[in-house]
One Martini backbone bead per residue (centre of mass of N, CA, C, O) as a GRO file, in nm:
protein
  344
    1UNK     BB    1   0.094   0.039   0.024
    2UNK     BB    2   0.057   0.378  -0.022
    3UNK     BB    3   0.133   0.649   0.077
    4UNK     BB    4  -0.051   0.951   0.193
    5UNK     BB    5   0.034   1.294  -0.007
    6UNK     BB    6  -0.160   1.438   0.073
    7UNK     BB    7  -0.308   1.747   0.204
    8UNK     BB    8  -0.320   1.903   0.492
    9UNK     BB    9  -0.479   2.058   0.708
   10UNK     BB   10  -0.632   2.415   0.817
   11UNK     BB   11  -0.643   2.532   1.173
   12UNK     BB   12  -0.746   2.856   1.256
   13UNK     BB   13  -0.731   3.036   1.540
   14UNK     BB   14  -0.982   3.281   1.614
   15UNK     BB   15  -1.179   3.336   1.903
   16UNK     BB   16  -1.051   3.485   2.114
   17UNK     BB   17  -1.078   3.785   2.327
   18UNK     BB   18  -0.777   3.916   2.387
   19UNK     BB   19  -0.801   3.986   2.745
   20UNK     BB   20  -0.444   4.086   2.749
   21UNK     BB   21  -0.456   4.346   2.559
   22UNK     BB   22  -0.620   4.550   2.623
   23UNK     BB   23  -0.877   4.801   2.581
   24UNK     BB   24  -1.056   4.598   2.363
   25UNK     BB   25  -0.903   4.497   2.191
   26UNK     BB   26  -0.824   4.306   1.909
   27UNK     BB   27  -0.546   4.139   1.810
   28UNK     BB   28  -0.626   4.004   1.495
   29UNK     BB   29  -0.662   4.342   1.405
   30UNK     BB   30  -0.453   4.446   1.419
   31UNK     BB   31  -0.150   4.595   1.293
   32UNK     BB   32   0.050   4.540   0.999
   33UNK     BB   33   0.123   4.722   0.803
   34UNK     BB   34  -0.169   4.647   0.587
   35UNK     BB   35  -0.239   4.393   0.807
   36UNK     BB   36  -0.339   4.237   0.984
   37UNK     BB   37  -0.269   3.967   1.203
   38UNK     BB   38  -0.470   3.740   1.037
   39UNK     BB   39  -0.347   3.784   0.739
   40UNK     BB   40  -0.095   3.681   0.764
   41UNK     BB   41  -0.181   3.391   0.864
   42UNK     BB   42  -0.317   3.337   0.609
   43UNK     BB   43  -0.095   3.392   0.398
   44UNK     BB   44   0.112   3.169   0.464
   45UNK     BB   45  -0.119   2.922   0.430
   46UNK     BB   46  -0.183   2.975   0.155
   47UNK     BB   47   0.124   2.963   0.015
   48UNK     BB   48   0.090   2.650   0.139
   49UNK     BB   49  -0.032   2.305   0.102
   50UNK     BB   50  -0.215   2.349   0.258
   51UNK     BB   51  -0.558   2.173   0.281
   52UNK     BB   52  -0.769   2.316   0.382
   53UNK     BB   53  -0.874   2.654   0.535
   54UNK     BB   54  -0.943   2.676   0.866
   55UNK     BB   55  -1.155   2.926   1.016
   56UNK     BB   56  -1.193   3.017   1.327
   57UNK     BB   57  -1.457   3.190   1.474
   58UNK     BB   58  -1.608   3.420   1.779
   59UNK     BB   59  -1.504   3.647   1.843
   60UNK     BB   60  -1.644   3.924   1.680
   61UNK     BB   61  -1.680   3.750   1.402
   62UNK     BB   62  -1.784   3.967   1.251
   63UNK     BB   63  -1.543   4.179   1.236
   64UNK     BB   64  -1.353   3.980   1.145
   65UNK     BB   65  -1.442   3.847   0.891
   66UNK     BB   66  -1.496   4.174   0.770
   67UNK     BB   67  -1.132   4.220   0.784
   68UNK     BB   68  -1.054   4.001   0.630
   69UNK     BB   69  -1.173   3.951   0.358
   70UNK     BB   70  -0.984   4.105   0.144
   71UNK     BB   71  -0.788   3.835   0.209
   72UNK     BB   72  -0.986   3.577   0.081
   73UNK     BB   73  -1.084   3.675  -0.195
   74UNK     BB   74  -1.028   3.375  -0.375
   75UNK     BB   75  -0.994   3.158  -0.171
   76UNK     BB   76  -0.939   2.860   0.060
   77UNK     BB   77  -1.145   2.994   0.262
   78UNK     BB   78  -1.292   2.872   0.594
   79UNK     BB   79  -1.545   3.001   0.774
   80UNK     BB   80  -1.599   2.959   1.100
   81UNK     BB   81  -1.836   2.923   1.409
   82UNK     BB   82  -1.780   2.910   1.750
   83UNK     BB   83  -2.056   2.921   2.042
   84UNK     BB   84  -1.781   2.772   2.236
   85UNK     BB   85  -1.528   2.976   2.290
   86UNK     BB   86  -1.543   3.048   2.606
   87UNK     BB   87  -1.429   2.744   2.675
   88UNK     BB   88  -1.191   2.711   2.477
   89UNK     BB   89  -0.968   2.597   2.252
   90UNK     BB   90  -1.068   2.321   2.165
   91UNK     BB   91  -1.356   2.423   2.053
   92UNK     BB   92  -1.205   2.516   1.798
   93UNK     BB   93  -1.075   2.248   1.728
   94UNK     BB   94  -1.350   2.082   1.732
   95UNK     BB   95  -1.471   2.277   1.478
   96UNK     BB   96  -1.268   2.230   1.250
   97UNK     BB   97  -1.321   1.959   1.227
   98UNK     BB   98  -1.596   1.907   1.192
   99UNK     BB   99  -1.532   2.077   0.901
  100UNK     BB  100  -1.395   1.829   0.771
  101UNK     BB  101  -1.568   1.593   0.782
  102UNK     BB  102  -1.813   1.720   0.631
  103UNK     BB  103  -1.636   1.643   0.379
  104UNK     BB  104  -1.565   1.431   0.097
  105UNK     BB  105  -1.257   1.479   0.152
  106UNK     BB  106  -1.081   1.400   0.385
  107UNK     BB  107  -0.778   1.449   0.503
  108UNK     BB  108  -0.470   1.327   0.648
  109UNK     BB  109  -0.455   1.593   0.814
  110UNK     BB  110  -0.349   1.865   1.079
  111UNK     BB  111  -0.323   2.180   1.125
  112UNK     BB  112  -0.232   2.373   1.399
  113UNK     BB  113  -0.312   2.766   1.426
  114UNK     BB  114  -0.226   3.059   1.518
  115UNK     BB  115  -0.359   3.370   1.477
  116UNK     BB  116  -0.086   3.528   1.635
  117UNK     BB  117   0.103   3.453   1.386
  118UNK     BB  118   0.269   3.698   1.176
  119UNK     BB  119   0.503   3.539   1.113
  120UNK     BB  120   0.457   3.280   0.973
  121UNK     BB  121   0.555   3.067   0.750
  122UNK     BB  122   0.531   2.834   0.483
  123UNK     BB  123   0.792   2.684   0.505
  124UNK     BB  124   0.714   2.584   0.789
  125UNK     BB  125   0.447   2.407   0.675
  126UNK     BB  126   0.595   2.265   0.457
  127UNK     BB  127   0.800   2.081   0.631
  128UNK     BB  128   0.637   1.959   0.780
  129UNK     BB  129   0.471   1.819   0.553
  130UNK     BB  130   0.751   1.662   0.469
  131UNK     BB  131   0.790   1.485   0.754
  132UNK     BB  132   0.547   1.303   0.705
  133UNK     BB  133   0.562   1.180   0.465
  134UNK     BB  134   0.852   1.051   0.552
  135UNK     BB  135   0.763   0.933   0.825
  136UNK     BB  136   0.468   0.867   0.924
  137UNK     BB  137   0.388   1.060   1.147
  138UNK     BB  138   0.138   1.164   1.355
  139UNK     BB  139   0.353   1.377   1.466
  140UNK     BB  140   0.460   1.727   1.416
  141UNK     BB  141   0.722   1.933   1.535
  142UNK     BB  142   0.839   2.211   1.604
  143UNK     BB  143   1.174   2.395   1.641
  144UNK     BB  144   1.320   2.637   1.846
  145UNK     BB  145   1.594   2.650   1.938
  146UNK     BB  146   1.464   2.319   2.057
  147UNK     BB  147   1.185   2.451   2.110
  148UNK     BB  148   0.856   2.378   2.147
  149UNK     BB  149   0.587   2.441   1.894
  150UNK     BB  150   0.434   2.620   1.638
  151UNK     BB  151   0.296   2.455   1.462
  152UNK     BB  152   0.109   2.134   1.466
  153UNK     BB  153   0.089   1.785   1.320
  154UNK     BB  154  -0.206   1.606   1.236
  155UNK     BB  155  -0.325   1.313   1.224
  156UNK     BB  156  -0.683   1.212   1.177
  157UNK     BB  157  -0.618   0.951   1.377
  158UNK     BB  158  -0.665   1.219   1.608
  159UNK     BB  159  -0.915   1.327   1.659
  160UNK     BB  160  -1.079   1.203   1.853
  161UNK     BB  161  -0.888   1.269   2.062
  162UNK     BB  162  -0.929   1.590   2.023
  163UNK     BB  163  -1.244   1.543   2.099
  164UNK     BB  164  -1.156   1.524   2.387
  165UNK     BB  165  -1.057   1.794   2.467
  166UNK     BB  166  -1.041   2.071   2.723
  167UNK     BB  167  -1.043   2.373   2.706
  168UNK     BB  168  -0.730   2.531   2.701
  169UNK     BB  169  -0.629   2.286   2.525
  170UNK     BB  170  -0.467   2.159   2.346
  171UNK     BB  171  -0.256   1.852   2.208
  172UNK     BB  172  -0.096   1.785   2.464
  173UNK     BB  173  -0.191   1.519   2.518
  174UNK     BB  174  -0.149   1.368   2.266
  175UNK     BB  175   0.148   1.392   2.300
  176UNK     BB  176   0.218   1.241   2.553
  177UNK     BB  177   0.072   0.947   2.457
  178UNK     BB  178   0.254   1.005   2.152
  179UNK     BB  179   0.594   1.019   2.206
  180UNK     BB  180   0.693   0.768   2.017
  181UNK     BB  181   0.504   0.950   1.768
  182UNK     BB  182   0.759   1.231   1.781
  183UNK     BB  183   0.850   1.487   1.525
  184UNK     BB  184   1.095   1.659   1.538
  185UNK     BB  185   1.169   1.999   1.390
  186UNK     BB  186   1.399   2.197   1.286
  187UNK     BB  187   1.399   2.580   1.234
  188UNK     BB  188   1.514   2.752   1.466
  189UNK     BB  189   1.395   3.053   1.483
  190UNK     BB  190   1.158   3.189   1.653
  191UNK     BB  191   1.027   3.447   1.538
  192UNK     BB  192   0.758   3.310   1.468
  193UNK     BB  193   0.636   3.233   1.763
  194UNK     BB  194   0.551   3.539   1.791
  195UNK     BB  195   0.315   3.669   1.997
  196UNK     BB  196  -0.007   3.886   2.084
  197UNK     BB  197  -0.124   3.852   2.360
  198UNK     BB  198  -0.013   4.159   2.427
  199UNK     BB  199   0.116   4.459   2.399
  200UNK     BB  200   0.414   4.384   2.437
  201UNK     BB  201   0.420   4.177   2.224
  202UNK     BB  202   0.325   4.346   1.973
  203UNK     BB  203   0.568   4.529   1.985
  204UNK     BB  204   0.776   4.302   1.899
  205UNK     BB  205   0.642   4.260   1.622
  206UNK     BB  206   0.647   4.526   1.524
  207UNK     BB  207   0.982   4.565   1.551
  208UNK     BB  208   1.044   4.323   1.353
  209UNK     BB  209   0.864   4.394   1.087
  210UNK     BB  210   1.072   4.655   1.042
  211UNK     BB  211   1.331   4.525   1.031
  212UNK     BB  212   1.237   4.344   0.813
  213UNK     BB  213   1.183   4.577   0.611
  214UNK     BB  214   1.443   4.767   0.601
  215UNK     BB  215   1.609   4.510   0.500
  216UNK     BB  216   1.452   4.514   0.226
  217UNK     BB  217   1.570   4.799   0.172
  218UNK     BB  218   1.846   4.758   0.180
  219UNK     BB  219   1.794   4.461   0.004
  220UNK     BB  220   1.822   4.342  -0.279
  221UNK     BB  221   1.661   4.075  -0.410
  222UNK     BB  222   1.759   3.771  -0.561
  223UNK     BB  223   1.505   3.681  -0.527
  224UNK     BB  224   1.202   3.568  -0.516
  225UNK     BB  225   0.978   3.377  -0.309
  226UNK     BB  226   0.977   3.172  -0.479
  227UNK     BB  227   1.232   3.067  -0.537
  228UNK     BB  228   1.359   3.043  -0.268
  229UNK     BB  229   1.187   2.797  -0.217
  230UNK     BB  230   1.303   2.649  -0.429
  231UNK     BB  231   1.562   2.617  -0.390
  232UNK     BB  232   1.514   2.472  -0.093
  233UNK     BB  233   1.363   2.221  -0.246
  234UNK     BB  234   1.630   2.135  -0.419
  235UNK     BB  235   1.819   2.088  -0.177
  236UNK     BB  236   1.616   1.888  -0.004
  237UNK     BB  237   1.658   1.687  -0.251
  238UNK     BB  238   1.928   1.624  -0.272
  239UNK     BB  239   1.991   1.511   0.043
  240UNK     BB  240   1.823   1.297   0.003
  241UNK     BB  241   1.934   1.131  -0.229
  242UNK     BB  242   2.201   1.073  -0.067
  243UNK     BB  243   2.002   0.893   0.121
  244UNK     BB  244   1.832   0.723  -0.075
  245UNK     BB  245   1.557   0.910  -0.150
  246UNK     BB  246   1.376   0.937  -0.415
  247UNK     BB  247   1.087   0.971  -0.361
  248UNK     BB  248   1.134   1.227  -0.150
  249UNK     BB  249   1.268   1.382  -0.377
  250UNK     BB  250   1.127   1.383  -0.599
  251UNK     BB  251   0.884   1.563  -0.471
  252UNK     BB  252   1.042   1.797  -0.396
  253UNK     BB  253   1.139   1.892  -0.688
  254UNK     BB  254   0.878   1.934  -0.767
  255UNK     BB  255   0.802   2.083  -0.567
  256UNK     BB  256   1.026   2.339  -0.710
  257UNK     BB  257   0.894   2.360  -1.007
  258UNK     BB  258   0.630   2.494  -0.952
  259UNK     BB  259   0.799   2.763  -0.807
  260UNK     BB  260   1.022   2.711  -1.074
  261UNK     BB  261   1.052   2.633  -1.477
  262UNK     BB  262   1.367   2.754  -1.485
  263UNK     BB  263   1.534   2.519  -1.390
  264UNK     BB  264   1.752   2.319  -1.486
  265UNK     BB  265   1.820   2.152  -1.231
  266UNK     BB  266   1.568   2.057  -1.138
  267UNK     BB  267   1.518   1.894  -1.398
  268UNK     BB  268   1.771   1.683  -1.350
  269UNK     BB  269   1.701   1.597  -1.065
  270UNK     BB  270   1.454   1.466  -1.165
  271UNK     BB  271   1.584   1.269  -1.361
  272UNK     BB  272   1.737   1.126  -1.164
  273UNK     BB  273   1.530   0.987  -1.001
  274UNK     BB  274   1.390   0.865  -1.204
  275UNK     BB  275   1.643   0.678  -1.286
  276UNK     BB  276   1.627   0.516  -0.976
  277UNK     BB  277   1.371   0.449  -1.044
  278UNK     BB  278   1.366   0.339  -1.369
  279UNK     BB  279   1.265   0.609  -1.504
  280UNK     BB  280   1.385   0.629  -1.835
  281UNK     BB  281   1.158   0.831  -2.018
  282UNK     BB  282   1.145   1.067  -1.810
  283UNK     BB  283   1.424   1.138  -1.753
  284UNK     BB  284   1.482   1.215  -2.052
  285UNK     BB  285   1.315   1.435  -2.069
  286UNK     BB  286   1.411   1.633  -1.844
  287UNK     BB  287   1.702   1.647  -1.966
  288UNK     BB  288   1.586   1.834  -2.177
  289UNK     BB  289   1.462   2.051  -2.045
  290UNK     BB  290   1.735   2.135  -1.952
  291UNK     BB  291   1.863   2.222  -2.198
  292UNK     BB  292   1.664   2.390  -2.329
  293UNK     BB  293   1.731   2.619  -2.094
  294UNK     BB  294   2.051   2.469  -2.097
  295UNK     BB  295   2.235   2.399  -2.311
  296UNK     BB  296   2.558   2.407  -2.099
  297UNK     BB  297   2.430   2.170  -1.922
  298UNK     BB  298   2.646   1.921  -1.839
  299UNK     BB  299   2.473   1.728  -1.631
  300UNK     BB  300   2.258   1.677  -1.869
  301UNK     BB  301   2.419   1.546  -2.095
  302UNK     BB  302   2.551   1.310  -1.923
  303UNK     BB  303   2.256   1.200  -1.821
  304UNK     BB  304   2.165   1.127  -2.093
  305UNK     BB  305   2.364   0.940  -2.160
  306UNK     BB  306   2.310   0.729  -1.943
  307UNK     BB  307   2.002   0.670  -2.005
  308UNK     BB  308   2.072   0.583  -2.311
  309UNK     BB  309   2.250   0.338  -2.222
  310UNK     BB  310   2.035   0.235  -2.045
  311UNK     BB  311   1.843   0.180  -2.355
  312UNK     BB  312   2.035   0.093  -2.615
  313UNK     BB  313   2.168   0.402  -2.736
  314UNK     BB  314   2.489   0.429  -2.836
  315UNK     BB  315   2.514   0.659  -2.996
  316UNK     BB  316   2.359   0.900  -2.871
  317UNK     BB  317   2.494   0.883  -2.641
  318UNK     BB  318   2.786   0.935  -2.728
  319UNK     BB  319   2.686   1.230  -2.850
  320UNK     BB  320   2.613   1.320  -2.525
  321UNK     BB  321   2.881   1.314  -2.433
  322UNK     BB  322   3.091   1.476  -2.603
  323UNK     BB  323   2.921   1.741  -2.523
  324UNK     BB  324   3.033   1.740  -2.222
  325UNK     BB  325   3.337   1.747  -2.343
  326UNK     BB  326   3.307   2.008  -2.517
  327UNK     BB  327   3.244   2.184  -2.260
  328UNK     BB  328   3.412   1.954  -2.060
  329UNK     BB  329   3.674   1.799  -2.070
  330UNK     BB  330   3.716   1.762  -1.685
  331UNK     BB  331   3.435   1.604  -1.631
  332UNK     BB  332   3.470   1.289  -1.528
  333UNK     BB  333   3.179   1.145  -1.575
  334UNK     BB  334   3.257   1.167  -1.879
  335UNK     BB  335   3.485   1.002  -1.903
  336UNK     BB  336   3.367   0.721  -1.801
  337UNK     BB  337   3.136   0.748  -1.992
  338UNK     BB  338   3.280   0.707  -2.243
  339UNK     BB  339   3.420   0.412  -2.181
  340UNK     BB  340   3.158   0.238  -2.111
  341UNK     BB  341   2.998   0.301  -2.405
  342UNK     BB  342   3.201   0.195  -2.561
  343UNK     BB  343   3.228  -0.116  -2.427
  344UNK     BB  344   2.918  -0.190  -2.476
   0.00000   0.00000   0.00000
């Protein structure tokens, strides 16, 4: 049996009265640029693979809701009430839940999100997203400079247990219950992490955020915002690779190719997994568009002769080995492969 690599779905809990940050205020009505504390976190959710993603909303419904709107309209947002806010952060997660099940074609597991981290980006959604696929794993948990945080990816198979929990209590019990079916995930820096309970909290929030917008005003990006995740996602199909998995090397590589299809490597790289899976005729076709991209990238012409001569096309081999020793001399892997295929 195949495991299932759908993407899973996301919770983000948007329902509570917001009671520490005083003065009236909504902590996820705050202000953050442009936009919204809570349009942050639904910003980076949305760029990220999981779907469906549902928001709970609670306190003040109408008004979050009516403040979100023009940041979700035309995504795959989907807005529930919780009427039982009151009860503490669980009955969030329960409603959540249940707006899951009753879809026709339920997740394969959920991340839970919290609605007042303005700072979580997608990369840190999609990499958990990544350890789950690859270990199978029923919780997933992220680390920030060693330590557990927000958000955490659940199997669907603890719903049930989840729908046990009450009060203030999120994923808490189920993540001690099942400890040796628990994988923690290094992301590094916590500024992710970093929420907006308080107005000093906030405030650190909104001077992270400046700090954050003047040094891109002071360095302009090397790369568009997509590219950067392709890169991400090309480096970490490579080491995957490496360590011999190719099938969630191909996985990697293809979001890769998703986020940027202007990459001659991440072509080559895809055809590598396809030919070490055995798939040598879609290996060539990859190895040939990354030519397409890059004319003079050595390794896809080397790539090309390896899987032309094991399908037992000895000329054309010959010919693309050529190509890449006439762009490379000292290329080692093409001058051994011209070697290997005269000799066959």
């Amino acid at each position: 049996m195949q495991k299932e690599h759908n993407p899973p779905a996301a919770i983000i809990l948007a329902a509570g009265t917001s009671s520490r940050i005083g003065n009236g205020r909504h902590k996820l009505l705050l202000p953050l640029g442009e936009r919204p504390v809570l349009a942050h976190t639904i910003a980076a959710t949305v760029a990220s693979q999981t779907r469906p993603i549902i928001v709970v909303l609670g306190h003040q419904a109408t008004l979050v809701r009516s403040a979100i709107a023009p940041f979700i309209d035309g995504t795959e947002v989907i807005t529930v009430e919780n009427p039982h806010y009151l009860q503490g952060m669980s009955t969030s997660i329960h409603a959540g839940i249940h707006a899951l099940q009753s879809r026709a074609h339920p997740p394969t597991g959920a991340l839970i999100i919290l609605g007042d981290q303005p700072l979580l980006s997608s990369h840190i959604l999609d990499t958990l997203i990544l350890a789950k696929n690859t270990t199978s794993k029923p919780i997933i948990v992220p680390l920030y400079d060693g330590k557990r945080g927000n958000p955490v990816l659940f199997d669907r198979s603890l719903f049930p247990e989840l729908l046990q929990v009450s009060g203030d209590e999120g994923g808490r019990s189920a993540i001690e219950r099942h400890r040796q079916d628990v994988i923690g995930v290094e992301l590094g820096d916590a500024m992710a992490t970093y929420d907006v309970d308080t107005w000093e909290e906030y405030q650190v929030v909104v001077a992270e955020w400046s700090r954050k917008l003047e040094f891109e005003g002071m360095n302009t990006p090397k790369h568009t915002p997509n590219k950067q995740q392709a890169i991400f996602w090309l480096e970490y199909s490579q080491r995957l690779s490496t360590a011999i998995r190719y099938v969630e090397a191909l996985g990697a590589v293809e979001r890769a190719i998703t986020l940027d299809e202007t990459s001659a490597e991440a072509w080559y790289v895809k055809g590598t997994c396809l030919a070490m899976l055995a798939r040598y005729d879609e290996a060539q076709t990859d190895f040939e568009h990354a030519l397409q991209l890059d004319p003079l990238y050595v390794p896809a012409w080397d790539a090309k002769a390896w899987v032309l001569g094991i399908l037992g096309k000895k000329e054309q081999a010959l010919a693309a080995v050529h190509r890449a020793l006439e762009l490379d001399p000292d290329y080692f892997e093409a001058q051994r492969r011209k070697v290997r295929i005269s000799l066959g």
